[in-house]
C-alpha positions as CSV (number, residue, x, y, z in Angstrom):
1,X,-33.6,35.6,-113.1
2,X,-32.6,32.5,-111.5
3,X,-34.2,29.8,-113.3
4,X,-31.7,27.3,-114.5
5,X,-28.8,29.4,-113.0
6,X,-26.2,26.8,-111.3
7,X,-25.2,28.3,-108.1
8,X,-22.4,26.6,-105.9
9,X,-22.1,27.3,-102.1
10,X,-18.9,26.6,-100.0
11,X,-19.6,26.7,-96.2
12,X,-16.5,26.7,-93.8
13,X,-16.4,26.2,-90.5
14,X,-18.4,29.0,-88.7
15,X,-21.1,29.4,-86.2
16,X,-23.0,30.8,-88.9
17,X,-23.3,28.2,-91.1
18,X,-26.4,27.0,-89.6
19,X,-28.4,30.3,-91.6
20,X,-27.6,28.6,-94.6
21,X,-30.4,25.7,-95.6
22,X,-32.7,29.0,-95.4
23,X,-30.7,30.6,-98.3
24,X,-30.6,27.3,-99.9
25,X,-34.6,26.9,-99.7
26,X,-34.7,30.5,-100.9
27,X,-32.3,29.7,-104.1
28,X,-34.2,26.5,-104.9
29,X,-37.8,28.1,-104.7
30,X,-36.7,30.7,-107.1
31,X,-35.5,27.9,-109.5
32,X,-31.5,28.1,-109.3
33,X,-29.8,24.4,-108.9
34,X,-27.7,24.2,-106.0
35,X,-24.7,22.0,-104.9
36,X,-22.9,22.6,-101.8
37,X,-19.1,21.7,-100.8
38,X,-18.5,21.7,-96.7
39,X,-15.4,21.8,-94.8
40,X,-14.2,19.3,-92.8
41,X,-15.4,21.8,-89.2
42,X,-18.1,23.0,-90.7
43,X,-19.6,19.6,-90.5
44,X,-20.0,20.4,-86.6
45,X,-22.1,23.2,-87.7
46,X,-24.9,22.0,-90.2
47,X,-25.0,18.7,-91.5
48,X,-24.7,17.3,-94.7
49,X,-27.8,15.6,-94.4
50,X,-29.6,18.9,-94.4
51,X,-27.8,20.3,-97.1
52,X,-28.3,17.4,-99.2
53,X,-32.1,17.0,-98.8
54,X,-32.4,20.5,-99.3
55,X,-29.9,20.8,-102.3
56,X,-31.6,17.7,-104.2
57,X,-27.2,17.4,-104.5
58,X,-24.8,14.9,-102.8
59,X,-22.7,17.6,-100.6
60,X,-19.2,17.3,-101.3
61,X,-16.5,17.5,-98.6
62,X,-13.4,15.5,-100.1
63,X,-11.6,14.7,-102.9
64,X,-12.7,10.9,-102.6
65,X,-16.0,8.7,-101.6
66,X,-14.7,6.0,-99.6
67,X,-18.2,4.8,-99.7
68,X,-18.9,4.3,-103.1
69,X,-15.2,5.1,-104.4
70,X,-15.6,7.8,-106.7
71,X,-13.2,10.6,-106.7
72,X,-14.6,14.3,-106.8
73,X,-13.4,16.2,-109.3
74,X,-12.6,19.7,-108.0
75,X,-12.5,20.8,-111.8
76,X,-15.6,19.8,-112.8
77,X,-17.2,21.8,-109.9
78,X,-15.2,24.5,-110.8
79,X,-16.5,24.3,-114.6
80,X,-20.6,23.6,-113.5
81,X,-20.9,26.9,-111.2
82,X,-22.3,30.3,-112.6
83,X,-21.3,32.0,-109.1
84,X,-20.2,30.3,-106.3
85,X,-20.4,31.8,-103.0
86,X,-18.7,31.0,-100.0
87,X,-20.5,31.4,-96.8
88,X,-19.9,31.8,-93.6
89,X,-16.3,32.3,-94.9
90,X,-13.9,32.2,-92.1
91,X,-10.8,34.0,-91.5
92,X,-8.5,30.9,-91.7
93,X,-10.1,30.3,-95.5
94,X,-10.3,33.7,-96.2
95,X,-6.8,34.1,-95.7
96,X,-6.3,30.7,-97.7
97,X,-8.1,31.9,-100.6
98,X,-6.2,35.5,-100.7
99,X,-3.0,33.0,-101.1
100,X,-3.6,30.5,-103.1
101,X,-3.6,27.6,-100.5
102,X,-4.9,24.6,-101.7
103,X,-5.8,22.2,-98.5
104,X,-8.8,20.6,-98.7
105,X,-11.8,20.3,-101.0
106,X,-13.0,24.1,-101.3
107,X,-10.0,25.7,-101.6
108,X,-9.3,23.9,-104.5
109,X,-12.5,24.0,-106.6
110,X,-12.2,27.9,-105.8
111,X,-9.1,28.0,-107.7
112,X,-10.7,25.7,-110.2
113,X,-13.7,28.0,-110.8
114,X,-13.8,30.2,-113.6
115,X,-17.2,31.5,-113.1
116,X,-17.8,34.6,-110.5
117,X,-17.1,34.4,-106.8
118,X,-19.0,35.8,-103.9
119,X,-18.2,36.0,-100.6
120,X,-19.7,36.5,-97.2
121,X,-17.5,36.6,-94.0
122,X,-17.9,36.2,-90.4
123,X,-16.2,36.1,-87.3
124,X,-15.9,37.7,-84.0
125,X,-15.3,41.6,-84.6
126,X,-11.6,41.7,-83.5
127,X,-10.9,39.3,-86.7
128,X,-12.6,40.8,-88.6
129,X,-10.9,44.6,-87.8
130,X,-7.6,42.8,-88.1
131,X,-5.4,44.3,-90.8
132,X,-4.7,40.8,-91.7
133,X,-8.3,40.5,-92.5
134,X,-8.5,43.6,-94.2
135,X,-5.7,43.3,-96.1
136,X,-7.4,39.1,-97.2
137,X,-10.9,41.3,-98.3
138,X,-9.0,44.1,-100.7
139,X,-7.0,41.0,-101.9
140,X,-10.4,39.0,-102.9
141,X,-11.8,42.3,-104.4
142,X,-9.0,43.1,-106.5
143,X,-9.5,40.1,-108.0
144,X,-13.1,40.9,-108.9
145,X,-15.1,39.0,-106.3
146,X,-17.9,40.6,-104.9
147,X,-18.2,41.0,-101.1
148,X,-21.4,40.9,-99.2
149,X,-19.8,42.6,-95.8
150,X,-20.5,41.5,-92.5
151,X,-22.7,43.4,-90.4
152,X,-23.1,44.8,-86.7
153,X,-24.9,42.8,-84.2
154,X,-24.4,40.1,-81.5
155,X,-21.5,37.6,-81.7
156,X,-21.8,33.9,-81.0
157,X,-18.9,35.0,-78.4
158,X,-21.5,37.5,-76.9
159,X,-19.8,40.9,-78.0
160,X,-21.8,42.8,-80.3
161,X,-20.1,44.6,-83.2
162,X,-18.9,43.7,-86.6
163,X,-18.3,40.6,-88.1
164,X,-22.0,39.2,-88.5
165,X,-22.4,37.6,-91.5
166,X,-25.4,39.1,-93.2
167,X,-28.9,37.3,-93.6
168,X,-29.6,34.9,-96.0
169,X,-32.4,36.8,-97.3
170,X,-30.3,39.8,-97.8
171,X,-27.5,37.4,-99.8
172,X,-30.5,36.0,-101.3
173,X,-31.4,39.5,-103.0
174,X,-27.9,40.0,-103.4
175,X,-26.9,36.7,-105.7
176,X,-30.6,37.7,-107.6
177,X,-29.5,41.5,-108.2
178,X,-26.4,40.1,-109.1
179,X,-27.7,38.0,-112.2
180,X,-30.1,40.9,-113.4
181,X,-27.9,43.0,-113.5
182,X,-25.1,40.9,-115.3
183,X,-26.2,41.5,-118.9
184,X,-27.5,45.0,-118.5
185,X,-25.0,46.7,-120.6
186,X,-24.6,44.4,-123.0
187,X,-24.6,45.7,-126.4
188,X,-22.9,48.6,-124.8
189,X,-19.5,50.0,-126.3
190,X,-17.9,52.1,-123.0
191,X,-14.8,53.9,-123.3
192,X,-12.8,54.1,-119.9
193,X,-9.4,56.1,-119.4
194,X,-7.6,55.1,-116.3
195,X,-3.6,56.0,-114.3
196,X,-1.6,58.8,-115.2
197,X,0.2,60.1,-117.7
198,X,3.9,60.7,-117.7
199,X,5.0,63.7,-119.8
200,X,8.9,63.4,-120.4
201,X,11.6,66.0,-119.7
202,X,14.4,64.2,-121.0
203,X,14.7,60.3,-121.3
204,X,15.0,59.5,-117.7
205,X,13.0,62.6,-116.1
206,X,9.1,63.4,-116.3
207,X,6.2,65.2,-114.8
208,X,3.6,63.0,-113.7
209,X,1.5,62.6,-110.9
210,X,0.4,59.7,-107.9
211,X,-2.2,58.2,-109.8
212,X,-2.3,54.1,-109.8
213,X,-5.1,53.5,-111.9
214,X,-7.5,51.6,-109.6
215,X,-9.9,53.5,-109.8
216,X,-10.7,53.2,-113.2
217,X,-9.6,49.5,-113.5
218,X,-12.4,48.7,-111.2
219,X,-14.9,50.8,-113.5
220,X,-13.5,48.5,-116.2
221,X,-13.9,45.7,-114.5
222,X,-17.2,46.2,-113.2
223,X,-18.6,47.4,-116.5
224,X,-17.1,44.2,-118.0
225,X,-19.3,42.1,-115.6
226,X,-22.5,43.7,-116.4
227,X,-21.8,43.0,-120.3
228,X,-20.1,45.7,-121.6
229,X,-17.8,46.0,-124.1
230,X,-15.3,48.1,-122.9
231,X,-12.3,50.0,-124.7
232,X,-9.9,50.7,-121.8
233,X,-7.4,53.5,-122.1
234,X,-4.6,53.2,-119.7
235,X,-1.6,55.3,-118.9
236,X,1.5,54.2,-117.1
237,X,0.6,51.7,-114.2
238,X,1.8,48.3,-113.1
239,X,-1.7,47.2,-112.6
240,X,-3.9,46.0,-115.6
241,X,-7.0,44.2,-115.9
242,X,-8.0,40.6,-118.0
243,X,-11.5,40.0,-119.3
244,X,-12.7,39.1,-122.5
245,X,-15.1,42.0,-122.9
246,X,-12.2,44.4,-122.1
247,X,-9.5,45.8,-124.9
248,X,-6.6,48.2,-123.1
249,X,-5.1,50.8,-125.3
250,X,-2.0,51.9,-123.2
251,X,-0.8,55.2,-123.5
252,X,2.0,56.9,-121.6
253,X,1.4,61.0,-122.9
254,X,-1.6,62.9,-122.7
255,X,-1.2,63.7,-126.0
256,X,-1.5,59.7,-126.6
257,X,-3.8,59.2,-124.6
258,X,-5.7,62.2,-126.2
259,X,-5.6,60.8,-129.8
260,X,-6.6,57.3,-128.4
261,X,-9.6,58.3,-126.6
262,X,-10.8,60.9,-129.6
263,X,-10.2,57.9,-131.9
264,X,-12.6,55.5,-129.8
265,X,-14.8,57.9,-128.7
266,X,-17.1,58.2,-131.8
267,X,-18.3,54.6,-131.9
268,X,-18.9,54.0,-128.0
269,X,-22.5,54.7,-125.9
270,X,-20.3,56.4,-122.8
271,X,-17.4,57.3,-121.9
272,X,-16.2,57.5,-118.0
273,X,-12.8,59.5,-117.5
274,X,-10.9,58.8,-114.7
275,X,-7.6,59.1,-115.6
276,X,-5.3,61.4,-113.9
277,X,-4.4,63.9,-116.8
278,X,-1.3,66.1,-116.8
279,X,-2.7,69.6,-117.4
280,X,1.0,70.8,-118.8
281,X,3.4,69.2,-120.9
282,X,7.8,70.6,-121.3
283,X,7.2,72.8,-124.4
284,X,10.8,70.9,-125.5
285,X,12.0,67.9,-124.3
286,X,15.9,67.0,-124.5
287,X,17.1,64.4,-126.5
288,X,19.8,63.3,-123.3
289,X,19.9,63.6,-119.8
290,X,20.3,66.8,-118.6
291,X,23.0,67.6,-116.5
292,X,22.8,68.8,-112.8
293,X,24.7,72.1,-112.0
294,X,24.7,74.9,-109.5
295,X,22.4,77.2,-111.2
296,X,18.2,77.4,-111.3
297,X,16.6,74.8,-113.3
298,X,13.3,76.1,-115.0
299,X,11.0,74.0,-117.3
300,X,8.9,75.9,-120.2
301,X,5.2,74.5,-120.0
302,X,2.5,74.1,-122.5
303,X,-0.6,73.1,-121.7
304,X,-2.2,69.5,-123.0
305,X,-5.3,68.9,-124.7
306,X,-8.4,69.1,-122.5
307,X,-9.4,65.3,-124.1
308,X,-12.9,65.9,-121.1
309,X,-13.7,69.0,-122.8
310,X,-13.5,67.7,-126.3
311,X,-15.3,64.9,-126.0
312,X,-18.0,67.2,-124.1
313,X,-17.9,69.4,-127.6
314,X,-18.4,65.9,-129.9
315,X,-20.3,64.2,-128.3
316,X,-24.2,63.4,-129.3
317,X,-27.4,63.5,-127.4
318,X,-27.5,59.9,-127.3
319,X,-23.5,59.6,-126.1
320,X,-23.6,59.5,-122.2
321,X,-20.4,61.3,-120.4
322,X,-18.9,60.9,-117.1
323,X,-16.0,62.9,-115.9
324,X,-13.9,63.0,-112.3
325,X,-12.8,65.4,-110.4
326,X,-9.8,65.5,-107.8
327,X,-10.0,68.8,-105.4
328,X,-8.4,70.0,-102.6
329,X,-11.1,72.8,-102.0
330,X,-14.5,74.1,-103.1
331,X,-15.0,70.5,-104.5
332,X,-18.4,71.3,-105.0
333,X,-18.4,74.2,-106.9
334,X,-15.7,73.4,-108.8
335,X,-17.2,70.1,-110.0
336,X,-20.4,71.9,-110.8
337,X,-18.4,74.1,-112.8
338,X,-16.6,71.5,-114.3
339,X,-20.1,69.9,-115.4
340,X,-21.3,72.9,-117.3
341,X,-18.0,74.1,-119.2
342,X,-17.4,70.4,-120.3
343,X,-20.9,68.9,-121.0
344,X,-21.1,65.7,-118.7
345,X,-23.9,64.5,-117.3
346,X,-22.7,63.0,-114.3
347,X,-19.1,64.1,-112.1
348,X,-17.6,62.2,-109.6
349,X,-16.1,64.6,-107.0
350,X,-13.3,63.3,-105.0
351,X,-11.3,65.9,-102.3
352,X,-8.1,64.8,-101.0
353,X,-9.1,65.8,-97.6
354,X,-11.2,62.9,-97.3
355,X,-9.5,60.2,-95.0
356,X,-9.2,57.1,-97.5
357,X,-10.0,59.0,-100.8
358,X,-7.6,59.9,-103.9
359,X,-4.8,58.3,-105.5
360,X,-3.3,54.9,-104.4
361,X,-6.2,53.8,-101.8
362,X,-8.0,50.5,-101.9
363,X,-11.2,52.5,-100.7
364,X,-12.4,56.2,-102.3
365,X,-15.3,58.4,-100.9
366,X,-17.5,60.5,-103.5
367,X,-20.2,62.6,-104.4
368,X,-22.1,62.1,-108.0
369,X,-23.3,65.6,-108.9
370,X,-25.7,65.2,-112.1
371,X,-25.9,68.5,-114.5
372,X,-29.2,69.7,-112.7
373,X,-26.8,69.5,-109.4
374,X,-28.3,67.3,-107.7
375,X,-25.9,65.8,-105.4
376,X,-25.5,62.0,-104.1
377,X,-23.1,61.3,-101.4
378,X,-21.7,58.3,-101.2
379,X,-19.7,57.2,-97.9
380,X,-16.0,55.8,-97.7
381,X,-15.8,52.3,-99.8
382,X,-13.8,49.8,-101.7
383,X,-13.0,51.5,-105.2
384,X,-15.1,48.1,-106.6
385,X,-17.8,49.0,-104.7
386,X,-17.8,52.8,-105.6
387,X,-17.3,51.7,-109.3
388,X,-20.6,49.5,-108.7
389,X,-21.8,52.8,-107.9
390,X,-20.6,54.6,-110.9
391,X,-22.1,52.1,-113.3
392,X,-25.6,52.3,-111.5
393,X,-25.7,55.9,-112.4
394,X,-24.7,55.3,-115.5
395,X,-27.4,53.3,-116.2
396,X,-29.8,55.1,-114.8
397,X,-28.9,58.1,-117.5
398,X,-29.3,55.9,-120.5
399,X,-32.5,54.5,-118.5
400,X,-33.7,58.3,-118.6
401,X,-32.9,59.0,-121.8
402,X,-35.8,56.4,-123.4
403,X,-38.3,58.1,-121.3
């Protein structure tokens, strides 16, 4: 899978550093071309020499060659890469990168590249618990780069603890994976429904709930990057998404989104429903605001369209159908429930008394419960990672299906 593939590394200034000519033997051997771009301190950490023997690639540090007098073009780098990892990535870059700083070489081919970015941090394990720090990582995932997190062990400043950067066999595996799985839904069609929906009481006033829509952005997105073709239905959410392979549909109503999603659903392979639906609608809604005064105020409900349970009634053996469900008890029970009365084949079970999970999080924790029950339980995460998650299973039904 990596024959031919053009993989960039950027290397900052970290104790670590010196790991990677292994990772860069490993990408070579497996027939990916390699070009490297160094910072300034990381110089005091591996030397360009190395990189470039090992490369078969001048190593670029600066945006001009006082020796031969050529000047780099950061754009061109940016336009040659298929991924470009940066490794060790420090805490000073990281947060340099999360801003859009542009000070030396690196920082600006990484704005320049259009291609996907990876990124493995280290540092000593106080940095890396910082909330600055954390804050820098959900930044760089939100934007759809793909972390390969630091792990626990000793610390070049002898603590032991967090902040490791992983091996470069493991990010060897990792980039690998990462180009197998790339195209594996391609050919797909996916519908996604993501956010809330907003069902108005009168033109200022509606019922809606706490939903932001990350969670099913990231499905989106992480569909997208394996080759889907994915028809996003979104409710009512600042957030949105851009990629070529994805086409939003917003909605604010259930009823909307309802319509939209029955209108899509026919001509797509899956469908993954993660938007926050309101259950009940205002059986009238005024034309103007309505007035405050001293007495009651009570709201006649009707409920919406059950758009999970529909689909579950259309859809055909080949369709594939993922649902989620929010609880705040007997999660279990209630999702296995929800799995037979609405024909999915897959739930994802998230209970608000999870530390980290539900609505407006950076990070989700969930259990996949297929429709013979059995159960998978994933720990807390970044929502792109879970939604990694999510589209494994995914593919591992249509995967079951052909046999």
């Amino acid at each position: 899978m990596l024959q031919g593939k053009k993989i960039l590394l950027g290397i900052t200034g970290g104790i670590a550093a010196y790991k990677i000519p292994l990772l860069i033997r490993l990408l070579k051997k497996a027939g990916a071309e390699v070009k490297v771009i160094i910072t300034p301190a990381a110089k005091e950490f591996v030397t360009p020499l190395t990189l470039a023997t090992l490369s078969g690639s001048p190593v670029e540090s600066g945006f001009f060659d006082n020796e031969t007098g050529v000047w780099n073009s950061h754009v061109e780098l940016g336009l040659w890469a298929d991924l470009m990892l940066v490794a060790p990535l420090t805490a000073n870059t990281m947060a340099k990168m999360a801003c859009g700083i542009a000070d030396n070489f690196l920082l600006t081919v990484y704005l320049s590249a259009r291609c996907p970015v990876m990124f493995a941090p280290a540092m000593d394990l106080d940095m890396y618990q910082h909330p600055a720090t954390k804050d820098n990582i959900n930044k760089l995932q939100q934007r759809g780069h793909r972390l390969i997190a630091a792990t626990k062990g000793e610390l070049a400043s002898g603590l032991c603890g967090e902040g490791r950067m992983e091996e470069p066999e493991v990010m060897f595996e990792t980039i690998k994976r990462f180009f197998e799985m790339q195209q594996r839904f391609s050919g797909k069609k996916i519908l996604v429904s993501a956010g809330p929906t907003f069902e108005a009481i009168d033109p200022v006033r509606f019922i809606g709930n706490h939903s932001s829509g990350k969670m099913g952005l990231a499905i989106a997105r992480a569909l997208a990057q394996q080759g889907a073709e994915v028809e996003l239905v979104l409710g009512p959410t600042e957030l949105t998404i851009k990629h070529n392979l994805v086409s939003i549909y917003p909605v604010t109503t259930a009823n909307e989104m309802y319509n939209t999603c029955m209108a899509l659903f026919s001509v797509c392979d899956a469908a993954i429903m993660s938007a926050a639906v309101a259950d009940y609608t205002p059986k009238t809604v005024s034309g103007q605001k309505i007035k405050k005064n001293e007495d009651a105020w009570s709201i006649d409900l009707i409920r919406t369209p059950d758009i999970l349970k529909t689909l579950g009634q259309s859809k055909t053996d080949q369709q594939k159908l993922i649902g989620f469900a929010l609880e705040t008890e007997n999660g279990v029970n209630n999702a296995i429930e929800k799995i037979k009365s609405k024909n999915l084949d897959l739930i994802v079970l998230n209970q608000l008394s999870d530390p980290g999970a539900g609505f407006r999080h950076d990070t989700n924790k969930a259990n996949l419960i297929d429709k013979s029950g059995q159960i998978t339980v994933l720990p807390l995460k970044s929502k792109d990672e879970l939604a990694n998650d999510i589209a494994d299973a995914l593919w591992q039904l249509f995967e079951t299906s052909k046999q």
